[in-house]
DRENPA-3360 file (N, C-alpha, C; in nm, 2 decimals, always signed):
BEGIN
1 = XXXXXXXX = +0.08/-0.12/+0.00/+0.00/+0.00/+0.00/+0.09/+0.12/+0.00 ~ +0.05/+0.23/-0.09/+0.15/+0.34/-0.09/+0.01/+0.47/-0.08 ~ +0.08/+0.59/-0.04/+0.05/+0.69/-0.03/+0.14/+0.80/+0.00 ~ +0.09/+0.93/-0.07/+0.20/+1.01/-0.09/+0.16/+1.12/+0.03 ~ +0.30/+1.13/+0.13/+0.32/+1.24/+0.25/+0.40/+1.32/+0.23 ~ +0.32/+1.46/+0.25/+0.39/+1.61/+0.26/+0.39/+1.68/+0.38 ~ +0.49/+1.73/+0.43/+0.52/+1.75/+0.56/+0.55/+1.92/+0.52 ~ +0.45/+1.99/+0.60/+0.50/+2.15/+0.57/+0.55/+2.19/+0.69;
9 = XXXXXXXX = +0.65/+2.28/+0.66/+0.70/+2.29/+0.77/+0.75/+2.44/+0.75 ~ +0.85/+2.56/+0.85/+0.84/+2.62/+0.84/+0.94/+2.72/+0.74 ~ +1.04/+2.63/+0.76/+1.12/+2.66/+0.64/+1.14/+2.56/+0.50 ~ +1.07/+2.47/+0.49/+1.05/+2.33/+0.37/+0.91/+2.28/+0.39 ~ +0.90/+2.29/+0.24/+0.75/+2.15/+0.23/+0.81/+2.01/+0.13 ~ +0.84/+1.91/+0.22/+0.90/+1.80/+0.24/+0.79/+1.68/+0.19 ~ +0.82/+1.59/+0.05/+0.72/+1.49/+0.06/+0.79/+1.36/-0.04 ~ +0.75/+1.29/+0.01/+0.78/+1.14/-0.09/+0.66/+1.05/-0.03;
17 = XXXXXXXX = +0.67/+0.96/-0.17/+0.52/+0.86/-0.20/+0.64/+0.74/-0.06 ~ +0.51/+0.68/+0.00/+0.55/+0.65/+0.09/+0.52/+0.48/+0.08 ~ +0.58/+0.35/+0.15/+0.52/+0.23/+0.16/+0.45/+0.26/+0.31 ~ +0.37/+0.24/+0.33/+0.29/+0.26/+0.46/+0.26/+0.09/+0.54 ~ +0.30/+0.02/+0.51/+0.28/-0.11/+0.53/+0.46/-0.16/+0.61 ~ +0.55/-0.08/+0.51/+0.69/-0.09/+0.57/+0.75/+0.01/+0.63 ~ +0.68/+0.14/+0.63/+0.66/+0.30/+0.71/+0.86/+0.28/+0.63 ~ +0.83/+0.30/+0.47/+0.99/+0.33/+0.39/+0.92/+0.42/+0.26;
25 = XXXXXXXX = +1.03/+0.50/+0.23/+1.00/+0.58/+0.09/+0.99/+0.52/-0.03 ~ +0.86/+0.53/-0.11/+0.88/+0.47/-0.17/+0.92/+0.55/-0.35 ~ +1.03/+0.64/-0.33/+1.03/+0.75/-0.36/+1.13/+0.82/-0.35 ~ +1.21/+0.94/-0.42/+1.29/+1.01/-0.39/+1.24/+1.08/-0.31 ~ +1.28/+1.16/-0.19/+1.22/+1.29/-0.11/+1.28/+1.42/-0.21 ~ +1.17/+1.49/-0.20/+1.18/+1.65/-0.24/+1.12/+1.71/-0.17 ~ +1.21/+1.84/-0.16/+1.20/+1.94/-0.07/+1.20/+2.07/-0.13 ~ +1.08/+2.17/-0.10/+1.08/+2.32/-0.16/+1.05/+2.38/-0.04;
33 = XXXXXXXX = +1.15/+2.52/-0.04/+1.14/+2.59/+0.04/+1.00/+2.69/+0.04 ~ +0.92/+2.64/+0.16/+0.82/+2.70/+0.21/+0.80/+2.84/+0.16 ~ +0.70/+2.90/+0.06/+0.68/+3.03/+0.05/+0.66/+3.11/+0.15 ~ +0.69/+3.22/+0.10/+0.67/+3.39/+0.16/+0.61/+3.46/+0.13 ~ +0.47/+3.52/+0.12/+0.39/+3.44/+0.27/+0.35/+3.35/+0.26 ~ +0.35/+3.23/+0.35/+0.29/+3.09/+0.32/+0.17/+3.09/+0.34 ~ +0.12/+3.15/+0.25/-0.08/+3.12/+0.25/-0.11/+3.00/+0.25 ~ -0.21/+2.94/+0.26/-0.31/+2.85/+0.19/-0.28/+2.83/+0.03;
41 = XXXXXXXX = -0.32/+2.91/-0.02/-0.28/+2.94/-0.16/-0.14/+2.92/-0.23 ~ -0.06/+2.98/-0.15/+0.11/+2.95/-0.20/+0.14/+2.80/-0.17 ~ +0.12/+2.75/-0.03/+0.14/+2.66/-0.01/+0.08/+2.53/-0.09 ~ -0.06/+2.52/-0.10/-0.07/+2.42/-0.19/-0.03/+2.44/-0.31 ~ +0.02/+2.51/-0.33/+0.10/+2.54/-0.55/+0.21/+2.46/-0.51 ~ +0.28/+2.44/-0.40/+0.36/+2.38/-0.38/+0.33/+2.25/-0.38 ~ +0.24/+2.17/-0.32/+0.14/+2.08/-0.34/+0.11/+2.05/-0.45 ~ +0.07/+2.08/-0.52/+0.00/+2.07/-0.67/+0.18/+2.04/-0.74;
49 = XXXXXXXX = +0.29/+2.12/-0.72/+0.40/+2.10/-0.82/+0.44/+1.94/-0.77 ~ +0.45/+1.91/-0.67/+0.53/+1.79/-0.60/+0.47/+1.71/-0.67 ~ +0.30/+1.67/-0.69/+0.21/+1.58/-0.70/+0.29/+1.54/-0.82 ~ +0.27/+1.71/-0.94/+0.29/+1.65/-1.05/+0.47/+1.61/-1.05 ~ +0.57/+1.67/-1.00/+0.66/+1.61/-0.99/+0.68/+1.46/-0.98 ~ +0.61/+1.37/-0.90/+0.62/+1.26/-0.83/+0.53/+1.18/-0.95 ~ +0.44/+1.21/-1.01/+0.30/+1.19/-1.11/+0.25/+1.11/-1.06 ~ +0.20/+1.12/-0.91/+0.12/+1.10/-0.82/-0.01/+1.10/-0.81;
57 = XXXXXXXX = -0.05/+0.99/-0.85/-0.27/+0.97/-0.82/-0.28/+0.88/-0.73 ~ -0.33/+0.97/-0.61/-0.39/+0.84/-0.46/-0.40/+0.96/-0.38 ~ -0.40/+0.87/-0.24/-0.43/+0.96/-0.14/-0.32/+1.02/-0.10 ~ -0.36/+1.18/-0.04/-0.28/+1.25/+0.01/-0.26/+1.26/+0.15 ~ -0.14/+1.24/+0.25/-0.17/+1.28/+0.37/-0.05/+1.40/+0.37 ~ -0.15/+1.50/+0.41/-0.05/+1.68/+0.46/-0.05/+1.72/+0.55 ~ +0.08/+1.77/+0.65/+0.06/+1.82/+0.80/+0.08/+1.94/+0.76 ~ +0.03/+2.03/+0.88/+0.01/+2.16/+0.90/+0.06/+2.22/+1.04;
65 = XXXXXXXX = +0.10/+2.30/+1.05/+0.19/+2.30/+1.22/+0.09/+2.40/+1.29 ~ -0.07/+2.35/+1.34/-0.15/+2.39/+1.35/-0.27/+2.28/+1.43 ~ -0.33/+2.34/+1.50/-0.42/+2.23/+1.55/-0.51/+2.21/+1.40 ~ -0.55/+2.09/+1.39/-0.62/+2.07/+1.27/-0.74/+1.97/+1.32 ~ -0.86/+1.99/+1.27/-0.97/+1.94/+1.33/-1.03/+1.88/+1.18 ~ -1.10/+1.79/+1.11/-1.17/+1.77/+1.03/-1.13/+1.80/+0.87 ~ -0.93/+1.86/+0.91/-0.89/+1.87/+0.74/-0.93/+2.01/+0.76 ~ -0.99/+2.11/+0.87/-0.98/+2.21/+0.92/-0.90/+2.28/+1.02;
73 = XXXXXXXX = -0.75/+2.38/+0.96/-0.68/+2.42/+1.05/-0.77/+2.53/+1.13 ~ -0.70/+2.51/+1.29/-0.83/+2.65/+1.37/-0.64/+2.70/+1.44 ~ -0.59/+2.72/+1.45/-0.42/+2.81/+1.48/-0.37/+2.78/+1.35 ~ -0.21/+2.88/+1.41/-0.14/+2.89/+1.27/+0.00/+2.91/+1.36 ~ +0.07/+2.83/+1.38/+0.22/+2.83/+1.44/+0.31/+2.86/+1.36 ~ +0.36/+2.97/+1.34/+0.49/+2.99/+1.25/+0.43/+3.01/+1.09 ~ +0.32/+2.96/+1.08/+0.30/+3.01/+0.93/+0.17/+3.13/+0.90 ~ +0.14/+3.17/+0.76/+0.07/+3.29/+0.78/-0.11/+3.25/+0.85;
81 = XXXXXXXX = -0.15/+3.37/+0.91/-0.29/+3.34/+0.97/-0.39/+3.35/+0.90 ~ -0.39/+3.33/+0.83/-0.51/+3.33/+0.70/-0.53/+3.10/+0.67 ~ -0.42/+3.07/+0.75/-0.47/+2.94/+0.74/-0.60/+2.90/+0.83 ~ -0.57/+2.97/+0.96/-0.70/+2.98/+1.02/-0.85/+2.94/+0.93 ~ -0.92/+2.85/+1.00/-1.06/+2.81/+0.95/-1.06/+2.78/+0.79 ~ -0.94/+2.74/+0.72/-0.92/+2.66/+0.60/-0.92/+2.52/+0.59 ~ -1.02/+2.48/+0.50/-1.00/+2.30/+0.46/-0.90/+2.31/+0.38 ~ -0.75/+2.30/+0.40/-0.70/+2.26/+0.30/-0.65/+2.12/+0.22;
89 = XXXXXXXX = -0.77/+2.02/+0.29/-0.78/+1.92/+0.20/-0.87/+1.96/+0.04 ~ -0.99/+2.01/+0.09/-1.10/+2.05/-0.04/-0.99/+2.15/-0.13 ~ -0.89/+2.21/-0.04/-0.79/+2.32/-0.15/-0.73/+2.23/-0.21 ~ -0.62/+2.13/-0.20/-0.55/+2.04/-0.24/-0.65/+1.94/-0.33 ~ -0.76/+1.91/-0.27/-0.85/+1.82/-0.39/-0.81/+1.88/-0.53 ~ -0.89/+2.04/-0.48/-0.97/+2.10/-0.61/-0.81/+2.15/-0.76 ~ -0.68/+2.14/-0.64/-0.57/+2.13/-0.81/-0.48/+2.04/-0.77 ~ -0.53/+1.91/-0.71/-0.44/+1.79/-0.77/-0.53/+1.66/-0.85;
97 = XXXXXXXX = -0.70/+1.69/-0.78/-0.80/+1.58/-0.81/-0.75/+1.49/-0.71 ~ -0.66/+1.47/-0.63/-0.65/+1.39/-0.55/-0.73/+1.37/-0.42 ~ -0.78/+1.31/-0.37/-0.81/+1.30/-0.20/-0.68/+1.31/-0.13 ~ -0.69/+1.43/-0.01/-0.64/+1.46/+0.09/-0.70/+1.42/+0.20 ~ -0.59/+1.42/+0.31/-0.64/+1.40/+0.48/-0.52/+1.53/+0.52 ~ -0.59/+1.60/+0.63/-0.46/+1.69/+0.66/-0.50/+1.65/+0.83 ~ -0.38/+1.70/+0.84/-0.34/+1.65/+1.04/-0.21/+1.79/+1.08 ~ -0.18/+1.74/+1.21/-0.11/+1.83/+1.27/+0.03/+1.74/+1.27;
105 = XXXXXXXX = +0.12/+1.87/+1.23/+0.24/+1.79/+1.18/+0.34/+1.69/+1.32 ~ +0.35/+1.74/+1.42/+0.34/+1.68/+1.56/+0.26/+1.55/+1.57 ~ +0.19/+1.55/+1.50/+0.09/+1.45/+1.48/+0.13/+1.34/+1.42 ~ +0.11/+1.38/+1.30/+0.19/+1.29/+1.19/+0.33/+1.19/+1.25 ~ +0.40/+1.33/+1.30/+0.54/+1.22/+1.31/+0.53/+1.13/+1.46 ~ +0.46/+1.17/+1.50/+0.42/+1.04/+1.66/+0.38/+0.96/+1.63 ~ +0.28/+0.95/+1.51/+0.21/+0.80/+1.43/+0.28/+0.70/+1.37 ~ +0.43/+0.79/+1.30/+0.49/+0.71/+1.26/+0.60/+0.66/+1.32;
113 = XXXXXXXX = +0.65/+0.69/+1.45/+0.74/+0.67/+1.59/+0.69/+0.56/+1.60 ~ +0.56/+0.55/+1.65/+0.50/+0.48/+1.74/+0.47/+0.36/+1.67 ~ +0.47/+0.32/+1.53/+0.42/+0.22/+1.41/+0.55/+0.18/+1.42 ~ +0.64/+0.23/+1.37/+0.80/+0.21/+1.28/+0.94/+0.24/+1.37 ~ +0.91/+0.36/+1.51/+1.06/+0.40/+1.53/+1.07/+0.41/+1.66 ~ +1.13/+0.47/+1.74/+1.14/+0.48/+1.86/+1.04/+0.43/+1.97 ~ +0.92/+0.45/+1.94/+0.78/+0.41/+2.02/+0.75/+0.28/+1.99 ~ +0.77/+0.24/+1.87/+0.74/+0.11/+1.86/+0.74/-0.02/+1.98;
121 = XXXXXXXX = +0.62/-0.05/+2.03/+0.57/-0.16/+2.13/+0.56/-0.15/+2.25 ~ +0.55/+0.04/+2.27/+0.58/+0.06/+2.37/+0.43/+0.15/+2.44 ~ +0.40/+0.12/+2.58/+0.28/+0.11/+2.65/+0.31/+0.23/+2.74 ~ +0.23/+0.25/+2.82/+0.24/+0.37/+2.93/+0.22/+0.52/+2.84 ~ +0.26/+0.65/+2.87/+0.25/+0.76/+2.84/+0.35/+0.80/+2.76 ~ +0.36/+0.81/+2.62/+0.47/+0.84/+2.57/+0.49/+0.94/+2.51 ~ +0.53/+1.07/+2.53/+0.53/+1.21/+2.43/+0.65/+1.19/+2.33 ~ +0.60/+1.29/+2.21/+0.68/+1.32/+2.12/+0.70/+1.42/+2.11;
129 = XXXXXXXX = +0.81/+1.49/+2.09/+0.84/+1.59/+2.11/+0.94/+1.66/+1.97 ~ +0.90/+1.76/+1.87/+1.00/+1.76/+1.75/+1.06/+1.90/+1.74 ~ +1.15/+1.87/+1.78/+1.27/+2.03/+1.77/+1.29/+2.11/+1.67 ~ +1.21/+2.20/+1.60/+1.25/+2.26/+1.48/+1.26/+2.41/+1.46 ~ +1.20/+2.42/+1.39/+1.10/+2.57/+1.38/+1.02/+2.62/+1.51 ~ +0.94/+2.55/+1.55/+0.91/+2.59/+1.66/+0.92/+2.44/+1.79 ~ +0.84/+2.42/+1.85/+0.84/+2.25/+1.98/+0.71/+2.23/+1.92 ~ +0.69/+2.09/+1.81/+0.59/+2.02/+1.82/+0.54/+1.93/+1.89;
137 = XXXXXXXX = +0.43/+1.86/+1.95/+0.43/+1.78/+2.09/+0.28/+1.68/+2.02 ~ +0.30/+1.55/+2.07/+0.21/+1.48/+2.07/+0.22/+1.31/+2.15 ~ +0.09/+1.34/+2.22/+0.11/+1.24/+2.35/+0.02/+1.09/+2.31 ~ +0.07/+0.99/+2.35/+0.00/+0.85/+2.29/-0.03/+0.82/+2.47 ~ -0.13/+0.74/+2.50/-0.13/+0.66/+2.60/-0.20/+0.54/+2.58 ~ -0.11/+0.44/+2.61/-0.12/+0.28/+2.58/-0.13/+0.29/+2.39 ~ -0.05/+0.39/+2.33/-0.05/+0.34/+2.20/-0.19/+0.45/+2.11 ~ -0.27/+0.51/+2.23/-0.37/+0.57/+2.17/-0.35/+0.72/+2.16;
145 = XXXXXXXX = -0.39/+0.80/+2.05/-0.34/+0.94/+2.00/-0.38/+1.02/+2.09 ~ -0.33/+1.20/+2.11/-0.42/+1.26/+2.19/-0.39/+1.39/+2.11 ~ -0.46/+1.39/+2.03/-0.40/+1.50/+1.93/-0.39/+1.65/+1.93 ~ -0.37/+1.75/+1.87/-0.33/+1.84/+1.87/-0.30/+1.95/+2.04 ~ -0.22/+1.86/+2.07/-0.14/+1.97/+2.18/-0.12/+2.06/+2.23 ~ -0.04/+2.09/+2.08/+0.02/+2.22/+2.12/+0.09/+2.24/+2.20 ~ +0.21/+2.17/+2.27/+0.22/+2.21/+2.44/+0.39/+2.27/+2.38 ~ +0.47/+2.31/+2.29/+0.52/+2.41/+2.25/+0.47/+2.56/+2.30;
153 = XXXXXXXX = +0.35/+2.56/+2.29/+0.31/+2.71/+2.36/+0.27/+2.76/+2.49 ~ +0.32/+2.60/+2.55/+0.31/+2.65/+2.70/+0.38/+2.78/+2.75 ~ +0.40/+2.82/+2.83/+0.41/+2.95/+2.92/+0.56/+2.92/+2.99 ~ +0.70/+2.97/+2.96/+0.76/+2.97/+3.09/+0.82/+3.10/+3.05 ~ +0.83/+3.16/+3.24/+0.93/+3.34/+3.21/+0.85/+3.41/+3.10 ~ +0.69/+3.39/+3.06/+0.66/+3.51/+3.03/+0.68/+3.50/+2.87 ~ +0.72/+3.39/+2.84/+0.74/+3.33/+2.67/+0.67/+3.23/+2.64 ~ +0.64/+3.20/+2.52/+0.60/+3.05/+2.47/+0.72/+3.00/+2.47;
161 = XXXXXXXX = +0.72/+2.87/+2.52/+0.81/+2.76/+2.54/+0.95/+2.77/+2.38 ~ +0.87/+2.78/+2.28/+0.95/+2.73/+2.20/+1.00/+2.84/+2.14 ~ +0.98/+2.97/+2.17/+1.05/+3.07/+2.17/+1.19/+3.05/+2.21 ~ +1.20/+3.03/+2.34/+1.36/+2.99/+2.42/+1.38/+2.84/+2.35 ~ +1.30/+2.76/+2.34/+1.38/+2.60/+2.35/+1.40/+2.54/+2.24 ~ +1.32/+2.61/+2.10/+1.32/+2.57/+1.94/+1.48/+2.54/+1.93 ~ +1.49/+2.44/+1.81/+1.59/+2.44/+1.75/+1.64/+2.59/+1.69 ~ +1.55/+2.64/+1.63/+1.53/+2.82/+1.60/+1.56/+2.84/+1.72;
169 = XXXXXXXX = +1.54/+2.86/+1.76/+1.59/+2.95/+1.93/+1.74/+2.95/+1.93 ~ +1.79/+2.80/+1.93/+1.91/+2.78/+1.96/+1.97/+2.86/+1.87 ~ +1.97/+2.80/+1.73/+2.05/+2.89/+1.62/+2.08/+3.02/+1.58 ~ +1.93/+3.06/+1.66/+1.92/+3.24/+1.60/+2.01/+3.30/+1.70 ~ +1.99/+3.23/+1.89/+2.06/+3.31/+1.96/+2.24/+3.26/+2.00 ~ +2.23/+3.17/+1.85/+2.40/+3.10/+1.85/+2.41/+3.07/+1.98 ~ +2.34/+3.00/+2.07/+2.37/+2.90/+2.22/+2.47/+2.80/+2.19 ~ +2.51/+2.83/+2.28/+2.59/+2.65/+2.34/+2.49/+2.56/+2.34;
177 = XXXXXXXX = +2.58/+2.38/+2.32/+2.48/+2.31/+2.31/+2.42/+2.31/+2.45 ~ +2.53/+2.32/+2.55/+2.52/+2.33/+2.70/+2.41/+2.42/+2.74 ~ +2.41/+2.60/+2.72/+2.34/+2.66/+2.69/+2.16/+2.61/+2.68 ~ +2.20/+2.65/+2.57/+2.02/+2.53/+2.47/+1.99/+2.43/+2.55 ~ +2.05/+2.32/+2.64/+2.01/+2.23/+2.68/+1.94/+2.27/+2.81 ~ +2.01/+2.37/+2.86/+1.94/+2.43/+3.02/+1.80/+2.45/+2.96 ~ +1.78/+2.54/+2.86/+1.65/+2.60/+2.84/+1.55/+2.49/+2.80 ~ +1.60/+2.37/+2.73/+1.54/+2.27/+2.66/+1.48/+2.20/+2.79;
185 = XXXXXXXX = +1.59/+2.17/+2.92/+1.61/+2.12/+3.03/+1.47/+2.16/+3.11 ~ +1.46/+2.28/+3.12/+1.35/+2.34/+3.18/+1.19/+2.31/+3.14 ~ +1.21/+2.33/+3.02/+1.05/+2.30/+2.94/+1.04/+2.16/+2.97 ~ +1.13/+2.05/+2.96/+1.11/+1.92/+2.96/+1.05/+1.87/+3.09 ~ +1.15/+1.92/+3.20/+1.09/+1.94/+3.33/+0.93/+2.00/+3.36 ~ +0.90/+2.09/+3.33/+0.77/+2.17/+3.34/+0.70/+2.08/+3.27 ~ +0.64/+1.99/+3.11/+0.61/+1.94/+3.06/+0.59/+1.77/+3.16 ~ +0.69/+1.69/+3.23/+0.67/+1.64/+3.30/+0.58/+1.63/+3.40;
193 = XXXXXXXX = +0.61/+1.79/+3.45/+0.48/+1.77/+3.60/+0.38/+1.78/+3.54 ~ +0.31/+1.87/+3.43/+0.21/+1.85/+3.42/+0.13/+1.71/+3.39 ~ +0.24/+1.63/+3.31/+0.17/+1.50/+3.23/+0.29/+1.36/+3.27 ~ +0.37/+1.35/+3.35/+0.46/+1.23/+3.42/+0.46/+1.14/+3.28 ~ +0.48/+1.17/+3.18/+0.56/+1.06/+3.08/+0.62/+0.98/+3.10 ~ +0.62/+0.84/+3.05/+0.73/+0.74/+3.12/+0.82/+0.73/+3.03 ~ +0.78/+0.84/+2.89/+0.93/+0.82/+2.82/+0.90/+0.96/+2.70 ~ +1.04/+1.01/+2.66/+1.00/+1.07/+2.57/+1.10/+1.09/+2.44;
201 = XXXXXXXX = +1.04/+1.05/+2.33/+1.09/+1.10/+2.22/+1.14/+1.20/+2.19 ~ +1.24/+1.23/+2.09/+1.29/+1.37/+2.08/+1.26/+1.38/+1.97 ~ +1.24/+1.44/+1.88/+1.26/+1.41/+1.70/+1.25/+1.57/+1.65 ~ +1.28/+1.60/+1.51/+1.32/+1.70/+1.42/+1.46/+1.64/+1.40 ~ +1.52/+1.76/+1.31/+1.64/+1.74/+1.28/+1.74/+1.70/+1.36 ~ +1.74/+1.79/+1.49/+1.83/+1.81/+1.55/+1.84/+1.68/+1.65 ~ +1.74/+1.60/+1.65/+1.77/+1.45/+1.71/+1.90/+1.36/+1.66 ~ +1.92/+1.41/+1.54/+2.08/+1.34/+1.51/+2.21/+1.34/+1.55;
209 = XXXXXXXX = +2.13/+1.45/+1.64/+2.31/+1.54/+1.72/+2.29/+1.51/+1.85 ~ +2.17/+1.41/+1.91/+2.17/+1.38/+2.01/+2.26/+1.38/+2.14 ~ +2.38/+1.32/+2.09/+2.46/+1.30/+2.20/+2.55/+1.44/+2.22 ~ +2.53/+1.56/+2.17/+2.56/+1.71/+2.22/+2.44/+1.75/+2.32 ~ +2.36/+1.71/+2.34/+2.28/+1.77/+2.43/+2.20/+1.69/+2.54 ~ +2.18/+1.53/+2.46/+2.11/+1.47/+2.60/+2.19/+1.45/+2.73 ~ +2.32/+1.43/+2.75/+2.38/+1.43/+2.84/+2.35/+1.55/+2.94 ~ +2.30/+1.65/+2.92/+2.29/+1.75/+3.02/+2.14/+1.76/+3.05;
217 = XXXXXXXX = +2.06/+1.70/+2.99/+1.93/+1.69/+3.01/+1.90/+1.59/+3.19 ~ +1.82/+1.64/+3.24/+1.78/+1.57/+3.38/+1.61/+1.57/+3.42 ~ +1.55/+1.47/+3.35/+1.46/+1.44/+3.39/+1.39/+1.26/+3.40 ~ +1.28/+1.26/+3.48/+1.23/+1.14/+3.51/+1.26/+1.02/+3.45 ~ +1.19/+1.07/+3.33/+1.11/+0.97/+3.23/+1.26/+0.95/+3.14 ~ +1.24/+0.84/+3.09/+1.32/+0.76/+2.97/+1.31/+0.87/+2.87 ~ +1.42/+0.90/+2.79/+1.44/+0.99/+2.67/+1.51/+0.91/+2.60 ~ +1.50/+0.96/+2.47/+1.53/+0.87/+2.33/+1.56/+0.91/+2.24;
225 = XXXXXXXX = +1.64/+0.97/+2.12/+1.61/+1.03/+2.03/+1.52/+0.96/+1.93 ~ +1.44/+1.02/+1.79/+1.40/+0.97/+1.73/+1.45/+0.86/+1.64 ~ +1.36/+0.81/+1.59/+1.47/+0.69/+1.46/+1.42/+0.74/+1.34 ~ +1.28/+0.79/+1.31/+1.27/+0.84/+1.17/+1.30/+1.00/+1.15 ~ +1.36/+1.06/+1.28/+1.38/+1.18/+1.26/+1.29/+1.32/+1.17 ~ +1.36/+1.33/+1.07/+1.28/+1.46/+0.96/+1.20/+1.37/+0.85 ~ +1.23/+1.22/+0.85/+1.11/+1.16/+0.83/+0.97/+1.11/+0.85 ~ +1.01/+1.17/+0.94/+0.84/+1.07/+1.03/+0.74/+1.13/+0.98;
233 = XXXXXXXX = +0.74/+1.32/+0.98/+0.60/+1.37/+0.94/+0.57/+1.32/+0.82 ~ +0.62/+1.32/+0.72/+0.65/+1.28/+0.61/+0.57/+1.13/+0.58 ~ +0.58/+0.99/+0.65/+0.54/+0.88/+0.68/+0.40/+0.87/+0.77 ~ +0.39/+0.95/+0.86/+0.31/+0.93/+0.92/+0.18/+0.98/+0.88 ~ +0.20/+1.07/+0.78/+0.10/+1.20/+0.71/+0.02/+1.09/+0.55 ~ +0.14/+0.99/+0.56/+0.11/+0.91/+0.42/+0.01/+0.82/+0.47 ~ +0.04/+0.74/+0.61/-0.01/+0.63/+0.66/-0.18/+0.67/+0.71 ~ -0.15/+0.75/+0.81/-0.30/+0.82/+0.80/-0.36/+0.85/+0.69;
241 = XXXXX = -0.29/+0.92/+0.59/-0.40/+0.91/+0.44/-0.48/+0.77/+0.45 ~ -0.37/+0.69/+0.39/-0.39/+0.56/+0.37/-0.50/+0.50/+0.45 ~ -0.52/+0.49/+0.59/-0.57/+0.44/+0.63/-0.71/+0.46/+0.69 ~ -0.74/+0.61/+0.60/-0.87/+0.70/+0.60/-0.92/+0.64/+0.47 ~ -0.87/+0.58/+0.42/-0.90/+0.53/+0.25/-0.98/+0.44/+0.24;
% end
């Protein structure tokens, strides 16, 4: 079974036709850098180019870095606010003829953790957590979804979380990894009391560089980096298509 996953994100819109059965590409990945402003409108042109790039007919699965209800974004994290109260599955229908499913990109890549990578067989409370552009978050318990989070915009010092703790954060304010990890250290902490995770994923890019920063990390719960990393949304976004089909 294949289906093709597009992962928008804040600096790249990320997609390859996917095996969803073996959560592998089934596919070159391509990647276009996210328009300015990333409407609704801009962004699915980017959509519509990949499809025909890939010469893709099936189901689409697309995240959005936004709570998403019904293939209906209601926030807009990092990208422009005009996504607010847009189906952009019916957008993506109406110029690729394809069926779409859209989800929250946090979303996506927990589904495919928890199928194929890091999460795989594993029971109790497990968050995911993806370091990029901004902190995407998404909690399973005993394997079941709890979707759109958001817990990136929690509150500490008077900021949203992922202001200080983003992979962005780190880069813009050139931190130590030591640095970045206090700040990361703190949200992880806070994010625990509220919700005692018995483990947690790390994923985005920056889970590859893992051993720069988990070392200074001090919390409860089991931490892990990811295994599909900048793949997952990507996979996870396909499999949900797929299995809305």
């Amino acid at each position: 079974m294949e289906a093709l996953g597009i992962d928008f994100g804040g600096s790249g819109i990320k997609g390859a036709v996917v095996n969803t059965e073996q959560g592998e590409f089934a596919s070159e990945r391509h990647r276009i850098p996210t328009p300015a402003p990333s409407t609704p409108d801009s962004v699915t042109d980017v959509v519509a180019e990949m499809v025909r790039t890939l010469a893709w007919s099936g189901p689409i699965g697309f995240t959005v870095p936004a709570v998403v209800k019904k293939n209906v974004a209601y926030s807009a994290a990092n990208i422009h606010d005009t996504w607010i109260g847009t189906d952009a599955a019916q957008l993506i229908q109406s110029k690729t003829g394809n069926v779409a499913l859209i989800l929250n990109d946090a979303d996506a890549a927990g589904i495919a953790e928890m199928r194929f990578g890091a999460g795989k067989g594993r029971d109790g409370t497990v968050m995911v957590l993806t370091l990029g552009t901004g902190i995407g978050s998404v909690i399973f318990a005993d394997g079941h979804i709890v979707p759109n989070t958001e817990l990136g915009h929690l509150e500490i010092r008077g900021k949203d979380c992922e202001v200080r703790a983003s992979n962005r954060a780190r880069v813009e304010k050139d931190l130590s990894w030591k640095k970045w990890s206090k700040r990361l250290n703190e949200y992880l902490q806070y994010v625990e009391f509220l919700f005692s995770p018995d483990l947690f994923i790390i994923g985005g890019g920056v889970s590859k560089k893992h051993e720069k920063f988990f070392k200074y990390l001090d919390v409860k719960a089991e931490i892990v980096p990811a295994q599909l990393r900048n793949e997952a949304g990507i996979i996870g976004a396909a499999m949900a298509a797929q299995e809305r089909e």
